[in-house]
N, C-alpha and C positions, 0 to 999 in steps of 0.2 A: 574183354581184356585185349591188348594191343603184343601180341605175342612177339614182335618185334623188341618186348622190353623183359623177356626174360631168355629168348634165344634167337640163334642164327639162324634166320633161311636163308638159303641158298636158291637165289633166282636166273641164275645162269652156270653154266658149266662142261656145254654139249660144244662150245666155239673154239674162239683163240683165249678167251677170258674165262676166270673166275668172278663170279660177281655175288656178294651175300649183302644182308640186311640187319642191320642190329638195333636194338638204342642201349642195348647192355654196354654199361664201360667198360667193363673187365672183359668180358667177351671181345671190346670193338678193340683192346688191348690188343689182346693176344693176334687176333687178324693183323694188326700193328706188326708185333714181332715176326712176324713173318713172312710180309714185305709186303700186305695188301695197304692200299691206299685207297683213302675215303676222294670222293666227289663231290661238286656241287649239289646232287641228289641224295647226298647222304649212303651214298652206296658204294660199299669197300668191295674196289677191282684189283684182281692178280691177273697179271699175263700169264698164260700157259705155252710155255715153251717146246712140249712134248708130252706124247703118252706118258711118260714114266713121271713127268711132272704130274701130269693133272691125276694120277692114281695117287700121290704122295699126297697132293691137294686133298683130294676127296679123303685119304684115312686120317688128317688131320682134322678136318672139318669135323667126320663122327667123333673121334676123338674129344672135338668141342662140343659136343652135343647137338651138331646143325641138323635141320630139318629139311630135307630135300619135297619138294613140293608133286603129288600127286596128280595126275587127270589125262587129257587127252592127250591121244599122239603119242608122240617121243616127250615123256616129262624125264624130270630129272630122279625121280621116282624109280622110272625104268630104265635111265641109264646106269646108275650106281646098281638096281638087281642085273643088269647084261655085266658089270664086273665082275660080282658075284657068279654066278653064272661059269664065269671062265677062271673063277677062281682065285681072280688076281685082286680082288677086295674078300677078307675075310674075317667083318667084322658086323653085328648087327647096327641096322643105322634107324635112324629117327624119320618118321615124314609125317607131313603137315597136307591134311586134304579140307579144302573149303567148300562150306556149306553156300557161304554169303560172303557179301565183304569184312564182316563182322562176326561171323562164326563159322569156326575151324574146329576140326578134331587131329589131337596127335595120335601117332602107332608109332 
């Protein structure tokens, strides 16, 4: 199953941008309302303006149920736990770790 069709991930979020994944309507909706814009990639980008932006981003995003992606390095996995962390995210959030291109597990 193509998890891009019942939820967000979020493939970027550590830069100046916001950047997730959909093919949900409702979901690519709501990113809609609130000021992200789709691309020729099909991939809905917000500008992030400041910290206090992109922590309002990110509690919106769990709020939608997005899936922050797992693995090496600096993923987006462990940026939202370093929110956490200091406390300024206080919400449990969804993440998406891949097995293959085609098989993933949620937590």
């Amino acid at each position: 199953m193509n998890p891009e069709l019942e939820f967000l991930i979020v493939t970027e979020l550590a830069g100046d941008r916001a950047a997730v994944k959909t093919e949900n309507l409702f979901l690519a909706a709501q990113l809609i309302s609130i000021g992200f814009r789709i691309n020729e990639s099909s991939t809905f980008n917000l500008a992030i303006r400041d910290e206090d932006h992109r922590l309002s981003v990110i509690d919106i995003l769990i709020e939608l149920g997005a899936l922050f992606s797992s693995g090496r390095d600096w993923s987006l996995e462990e940026l939202v736990r370093y929110y956490v962390e200091l406390r300024e995210i206080n919400k449990k959030f969804k993440v998406i770790s891949w097995k293959n291109p085609h098989g993933y597990t949620v937590r």
